[in-house]
C-alpha positions as CSV (number, residue, x, y, z in Angstrom):
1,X,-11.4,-7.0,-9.3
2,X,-8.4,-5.5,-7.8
3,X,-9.3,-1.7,-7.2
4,X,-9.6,-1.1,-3.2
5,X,-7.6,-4.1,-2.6
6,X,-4.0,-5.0,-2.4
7,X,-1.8,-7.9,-2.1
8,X,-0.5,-8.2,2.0
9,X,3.0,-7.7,1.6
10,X,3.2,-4.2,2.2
11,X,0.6,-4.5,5.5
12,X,3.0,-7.2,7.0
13,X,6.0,-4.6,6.5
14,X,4.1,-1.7,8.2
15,X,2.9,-4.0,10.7
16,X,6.2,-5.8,11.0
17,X,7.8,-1.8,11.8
18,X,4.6,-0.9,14.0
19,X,5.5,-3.6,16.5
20,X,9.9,-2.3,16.2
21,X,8.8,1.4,16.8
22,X,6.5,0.7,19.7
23,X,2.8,-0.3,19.1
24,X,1.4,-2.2,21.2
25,X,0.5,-6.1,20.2
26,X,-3.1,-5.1,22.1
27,X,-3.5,-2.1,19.6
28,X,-2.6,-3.9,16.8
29,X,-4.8,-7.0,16.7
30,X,-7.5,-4.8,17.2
31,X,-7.2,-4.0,13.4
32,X,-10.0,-5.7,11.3
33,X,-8.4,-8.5,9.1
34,X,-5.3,-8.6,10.9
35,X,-5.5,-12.0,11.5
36,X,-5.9,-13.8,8.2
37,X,-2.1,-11.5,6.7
38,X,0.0,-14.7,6.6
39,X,-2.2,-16.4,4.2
40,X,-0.8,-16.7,0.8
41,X,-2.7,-15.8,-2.6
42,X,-5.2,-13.0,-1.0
43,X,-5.6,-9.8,-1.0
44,X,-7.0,-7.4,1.5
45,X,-8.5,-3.9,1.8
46,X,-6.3,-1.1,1.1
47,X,-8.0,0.5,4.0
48,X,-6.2,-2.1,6.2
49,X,-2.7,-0.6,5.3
50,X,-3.7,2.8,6.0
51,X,-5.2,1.8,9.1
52,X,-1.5,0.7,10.7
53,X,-0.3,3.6,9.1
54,X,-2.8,5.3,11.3
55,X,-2.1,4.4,14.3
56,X,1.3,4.0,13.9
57,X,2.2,7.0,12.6
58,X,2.9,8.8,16.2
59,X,5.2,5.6,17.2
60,X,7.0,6.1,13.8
61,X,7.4,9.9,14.5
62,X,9.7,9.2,17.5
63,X,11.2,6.4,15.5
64,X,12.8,7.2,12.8
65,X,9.6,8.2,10.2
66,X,9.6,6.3,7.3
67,X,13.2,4.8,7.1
68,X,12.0,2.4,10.1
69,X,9.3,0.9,7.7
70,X,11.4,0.8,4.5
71,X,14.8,-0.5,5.5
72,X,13.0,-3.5,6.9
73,X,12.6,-4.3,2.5
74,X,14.7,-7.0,1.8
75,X,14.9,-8.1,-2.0
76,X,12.1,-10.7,-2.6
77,X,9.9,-9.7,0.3
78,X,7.1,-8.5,-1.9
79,X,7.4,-11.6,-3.9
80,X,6.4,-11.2,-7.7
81,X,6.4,-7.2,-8.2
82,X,10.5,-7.3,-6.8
83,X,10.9,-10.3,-9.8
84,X,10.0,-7.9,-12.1
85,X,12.2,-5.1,-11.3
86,X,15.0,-7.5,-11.0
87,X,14.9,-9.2,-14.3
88,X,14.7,-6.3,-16.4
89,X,17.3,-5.0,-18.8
90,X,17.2,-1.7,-16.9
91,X,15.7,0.6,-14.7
92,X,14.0,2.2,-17.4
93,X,12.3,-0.7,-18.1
94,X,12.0,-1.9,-14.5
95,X,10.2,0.4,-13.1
96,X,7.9,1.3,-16.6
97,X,7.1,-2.7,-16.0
98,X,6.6,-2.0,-12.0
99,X,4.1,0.6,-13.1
100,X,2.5,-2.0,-15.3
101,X,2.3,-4.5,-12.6
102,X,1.1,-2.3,-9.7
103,X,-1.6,-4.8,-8.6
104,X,0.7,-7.2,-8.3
105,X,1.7,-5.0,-4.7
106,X,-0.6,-2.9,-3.9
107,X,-4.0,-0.9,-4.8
108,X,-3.9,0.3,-8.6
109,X,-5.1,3.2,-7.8
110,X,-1.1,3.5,-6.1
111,X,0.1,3.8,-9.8
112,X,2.9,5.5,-10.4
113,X,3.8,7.4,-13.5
114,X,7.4,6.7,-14.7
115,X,8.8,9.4,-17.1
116,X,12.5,9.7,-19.3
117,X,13.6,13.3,-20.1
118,X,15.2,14.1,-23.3
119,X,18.9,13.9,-21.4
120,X,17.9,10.4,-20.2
121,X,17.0,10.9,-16.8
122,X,14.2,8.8,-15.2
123,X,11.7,10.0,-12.7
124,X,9.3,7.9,-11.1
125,X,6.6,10.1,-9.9
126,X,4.0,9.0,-7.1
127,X,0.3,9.3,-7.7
128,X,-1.1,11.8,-4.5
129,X,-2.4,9.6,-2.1
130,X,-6.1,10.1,-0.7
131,X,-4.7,9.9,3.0
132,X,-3.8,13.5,4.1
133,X,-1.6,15.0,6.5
134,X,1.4,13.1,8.5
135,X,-0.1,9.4,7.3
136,X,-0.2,10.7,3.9
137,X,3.4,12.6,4.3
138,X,5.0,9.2,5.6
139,X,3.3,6.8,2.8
140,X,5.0,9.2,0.6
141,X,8.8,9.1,1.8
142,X,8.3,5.4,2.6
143,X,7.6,4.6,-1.2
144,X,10.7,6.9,-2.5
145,X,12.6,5.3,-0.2
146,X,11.5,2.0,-1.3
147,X,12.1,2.9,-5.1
148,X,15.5,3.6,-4.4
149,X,16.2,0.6,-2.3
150,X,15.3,-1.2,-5.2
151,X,17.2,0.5,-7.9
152,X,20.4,0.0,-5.5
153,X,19.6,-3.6,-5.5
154,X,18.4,-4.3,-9.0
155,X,21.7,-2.1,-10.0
156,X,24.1,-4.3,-7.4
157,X,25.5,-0.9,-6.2
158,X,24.4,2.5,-4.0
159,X,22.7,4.7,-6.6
160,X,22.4,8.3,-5.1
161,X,19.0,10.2,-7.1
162,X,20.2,13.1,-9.0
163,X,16.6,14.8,-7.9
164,X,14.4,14.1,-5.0
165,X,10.5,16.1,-4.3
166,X,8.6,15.4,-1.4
167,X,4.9,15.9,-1.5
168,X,4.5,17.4,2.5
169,X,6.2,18.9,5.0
170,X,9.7,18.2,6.1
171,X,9.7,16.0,9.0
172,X,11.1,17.4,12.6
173,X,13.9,15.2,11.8
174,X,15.5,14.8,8.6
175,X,18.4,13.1,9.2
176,X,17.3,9.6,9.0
177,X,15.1,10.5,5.6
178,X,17.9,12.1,3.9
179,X,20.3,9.4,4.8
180,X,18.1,6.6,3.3
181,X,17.5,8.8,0.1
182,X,21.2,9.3,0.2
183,X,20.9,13.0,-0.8
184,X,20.3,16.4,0.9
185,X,18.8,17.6,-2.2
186,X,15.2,17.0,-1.4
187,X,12.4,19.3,-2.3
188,X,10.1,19.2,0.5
189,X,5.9,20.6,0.0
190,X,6.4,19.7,-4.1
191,X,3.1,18.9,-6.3
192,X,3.8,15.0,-6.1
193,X,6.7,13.0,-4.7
194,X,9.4,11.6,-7.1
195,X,12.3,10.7,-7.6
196,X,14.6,11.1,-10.7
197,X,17.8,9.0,-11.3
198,X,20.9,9.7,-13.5
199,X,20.6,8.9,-17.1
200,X,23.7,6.2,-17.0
201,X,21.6,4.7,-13.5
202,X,18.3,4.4,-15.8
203,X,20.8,2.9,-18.6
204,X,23.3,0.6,-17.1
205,X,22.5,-2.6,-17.6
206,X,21.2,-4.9,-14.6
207,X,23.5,-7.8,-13.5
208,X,20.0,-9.9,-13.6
209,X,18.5,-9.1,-16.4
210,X,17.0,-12.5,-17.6
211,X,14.7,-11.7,-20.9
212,X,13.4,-15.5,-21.0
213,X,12.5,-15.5,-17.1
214,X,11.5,-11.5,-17.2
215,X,8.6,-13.0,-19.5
216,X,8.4,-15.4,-17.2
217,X,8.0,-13.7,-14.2
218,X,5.3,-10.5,-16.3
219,X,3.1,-13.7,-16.9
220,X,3.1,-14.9,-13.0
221,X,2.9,-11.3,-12.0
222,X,-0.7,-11.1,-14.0
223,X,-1.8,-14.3,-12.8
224,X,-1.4,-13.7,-9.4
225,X,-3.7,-10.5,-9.4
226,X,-6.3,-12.6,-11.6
227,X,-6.7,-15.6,-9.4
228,X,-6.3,-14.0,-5.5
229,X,-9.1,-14.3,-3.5
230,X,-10.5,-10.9,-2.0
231,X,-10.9,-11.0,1.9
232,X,-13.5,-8.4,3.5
233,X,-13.3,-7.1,7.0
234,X,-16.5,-6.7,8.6
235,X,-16.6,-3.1,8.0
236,X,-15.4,-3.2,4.1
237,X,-18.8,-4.7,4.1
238,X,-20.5,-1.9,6.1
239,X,-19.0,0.7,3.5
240,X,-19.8,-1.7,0.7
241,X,-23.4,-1.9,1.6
242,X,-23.1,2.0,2.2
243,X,-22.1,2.9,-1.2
244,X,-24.9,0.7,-2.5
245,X,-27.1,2.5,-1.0
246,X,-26.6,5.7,-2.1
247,X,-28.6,5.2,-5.3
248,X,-32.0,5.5,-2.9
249,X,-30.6,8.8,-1.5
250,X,-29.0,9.8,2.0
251,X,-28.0,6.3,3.7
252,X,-30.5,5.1,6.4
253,X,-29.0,3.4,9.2
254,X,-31.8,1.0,9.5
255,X,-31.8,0.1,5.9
256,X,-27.8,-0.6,6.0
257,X,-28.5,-3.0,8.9
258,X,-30.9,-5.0,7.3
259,X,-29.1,-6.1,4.2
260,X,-26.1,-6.1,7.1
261,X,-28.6,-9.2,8.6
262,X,-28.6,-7.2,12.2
263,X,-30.9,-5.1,14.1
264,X,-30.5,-1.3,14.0
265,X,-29.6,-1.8,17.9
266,X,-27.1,-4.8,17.2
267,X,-25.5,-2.8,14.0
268,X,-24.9,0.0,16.5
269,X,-23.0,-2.0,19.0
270,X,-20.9,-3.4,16.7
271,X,-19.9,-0.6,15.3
272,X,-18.6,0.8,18.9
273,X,-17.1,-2.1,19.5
274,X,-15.0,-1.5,16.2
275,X,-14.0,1.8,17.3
276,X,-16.2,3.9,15.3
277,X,-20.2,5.8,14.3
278,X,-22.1,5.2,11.9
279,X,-22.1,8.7,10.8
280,X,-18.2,8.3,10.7
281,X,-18.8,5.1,8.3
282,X,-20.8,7.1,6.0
283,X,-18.4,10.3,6.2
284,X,-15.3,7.6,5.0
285,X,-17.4,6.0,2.4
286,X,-18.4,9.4,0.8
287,X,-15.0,10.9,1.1
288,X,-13.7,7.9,-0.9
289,X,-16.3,7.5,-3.6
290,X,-16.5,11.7,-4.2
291,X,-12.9,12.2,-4.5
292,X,-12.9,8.3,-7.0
293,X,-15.5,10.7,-8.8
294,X,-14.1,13.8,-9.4
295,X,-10.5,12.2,-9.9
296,X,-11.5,9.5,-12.5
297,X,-14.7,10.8,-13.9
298,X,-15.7,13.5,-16.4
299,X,-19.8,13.8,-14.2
300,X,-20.7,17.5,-13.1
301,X,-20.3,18.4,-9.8
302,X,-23.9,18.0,-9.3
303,X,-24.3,14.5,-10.4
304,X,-21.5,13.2,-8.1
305,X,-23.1,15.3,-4.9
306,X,-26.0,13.0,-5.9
307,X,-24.4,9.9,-6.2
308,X,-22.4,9.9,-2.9
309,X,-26.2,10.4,-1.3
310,X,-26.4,14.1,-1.0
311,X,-29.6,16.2,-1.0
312,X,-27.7,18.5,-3.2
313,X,-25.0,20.4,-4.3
314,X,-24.2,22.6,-1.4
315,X,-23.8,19.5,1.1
316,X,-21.1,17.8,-0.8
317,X,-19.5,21.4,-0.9
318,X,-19.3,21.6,2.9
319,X,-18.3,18.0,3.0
320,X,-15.2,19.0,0.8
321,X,-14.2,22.2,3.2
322,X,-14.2,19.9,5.9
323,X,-12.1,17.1,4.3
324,X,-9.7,19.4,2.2
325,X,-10.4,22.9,3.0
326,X,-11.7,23.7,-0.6
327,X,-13.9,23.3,-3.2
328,X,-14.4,20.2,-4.9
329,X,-13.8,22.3,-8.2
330,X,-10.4,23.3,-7.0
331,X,-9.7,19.8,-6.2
332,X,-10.4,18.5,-9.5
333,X,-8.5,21.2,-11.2
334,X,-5.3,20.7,-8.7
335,X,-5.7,16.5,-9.4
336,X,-5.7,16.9,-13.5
């Protein structure tokens, strides 16, 4: 099972720029999981990665934004997924085959959707991210910036993008942005974040394009997803247990605990000691599995307010003013 989970390649980049930009080594093994990142054939919880995105955002603000995290990509860092890009005949088919093999670097739910327009151009859109406003912003212009890296690479040359939209705000700065997308045509507060290459760049053929080893590498690629072993920080298992308990109504504190093995008092203190509430706990975990919900399911409105644990309708309304300022109506309508 891959969904919520990704491979840690991408968390050891972030982290690898958290620590360049400023964070503190303190902060940083403070993160859940952090310690286990240089084992080999894992994966981890894709909360982890938008947890150093967290609290590195402010240091990357004053750094550079998301050029610090992506220029530190070199060409085989995230192993399997760059093998695939890299083999293919072009980018066309490198990055519809990167879209395939999306679990192979990160969450699936990351997918992007790869497009060719009737002149031949490609664009490589972004799914929206479920992290909002700078975090999600920066995720954003770091994976454009990574796409682009790795058509320059795959290509053997610079390849400037013929179109660029960014999903958020324009930075303060936007020097360092717009000189790793190596364009000032960007399209800032756009629907989604893409990026769309000339139709000769989405054409040309790559210098290592390999079709015996790009079957080669699709097969490895699969096999890697299908046999890593899942790791759990302690509180992946608080929201796991959360979410299971939803089907006997509002979450109980007490009742969490016990299937946690802990007292209610004990459960408490370890959840200060991790930083956070237990109301918090169950706010994230609803958050998550609504939006999942209404962004992946055809159930009524009502029947998702009941299975994220709500008394009724007009609670999970509330909840979804407070986490996007609107209705959950008018987010599924703006997600589909």
């Amino acid at each position: 099972m891959t969904k919520g989970s990704m491979p840690p390649h991408v968390v050891r980049l972030v982290l690898e720029a958290a620590r360049t930009a400023g964070v503190s080594e303190e902060e940083l093994k403070r993160l859940p999981g952090v310690g286990v990142l240089d084992q080999e054939g894992i994966r981890v919880p894709t909360k982890m990665l938008t947890r150093v995105w967290e609290i590195s955002s402010a240091a990357f603000a004053e750094a550079g934004g998301a050029p610090r995290v992506a220029r530190l990509w070199t060409p085989g860092r995230f192993h399997v997924w760059d093998y695939v890009i890299k083999s293919s005949a072009d980018l066309t088919e490198a990055f519809a085959l990167a879209a395939q093999h999306i679990p192979a670097i990160t969450d699936p739910h990351s997918a992007f959707i790869v497009q060719q327009d009737p002149a031949g151009r490609l664009t490589v859109a972004t799914r929206p991210v479920s992290t909002f406003g700078r975090v999600g912003e920066l995720i954003g212009e770091f994976v454009l910036g990574l796409l682009i890296q790795q058509a320059g690479t795959a290509l053997g040359r610079p390849v400037t993008p013929v179109a660029i939209t960014v999903a958020g705000e324009p930075p303060r700065s936007r020097s360092d942005l717009l000189d790793m997308y190596g364009t000032t045509d960007v399209q800032f507060n756009a629907p989604v974040s893409s990026v769309t290459f000339s139709a000769p760049d989405a054409t040309a053929p790559l210098p290592g394009a390999d079709p015996a080893l790009a079957a080669i590498v699709r097969d490895h690629a699969v096999h890697t997803v299908a046999n890593a072993r899942l790791i759990l920080g302690w509180l992946d298992k608080v929201h796991a247990e959360i979410a299971a308990s939803f089907a006997d109504g509002p979450p109980a504190l007490d009742r969490v605990a016990k299937r946690m093995t802990m007292s209610s008092r004990t459960f408490q203190r370890r959840l200060h000691e991790e930083g956070t509430s237990w109301r918090e706990e169950v706010e994230k975990v609803r958050e998550a599995e609504a939006t999942r919900l209404l962004r992946d399911t055809g159930l009524t409105i009502d029947t998702i307010a009941t299975r994220v644990g709500y008394i009724d309708v007009r609670a999970l309304r509330r909840a979804f003013h407070r986490w996007y300022g609107r209705t959950p109506a008018d987010f599924r309508r703006e997600r589909n």
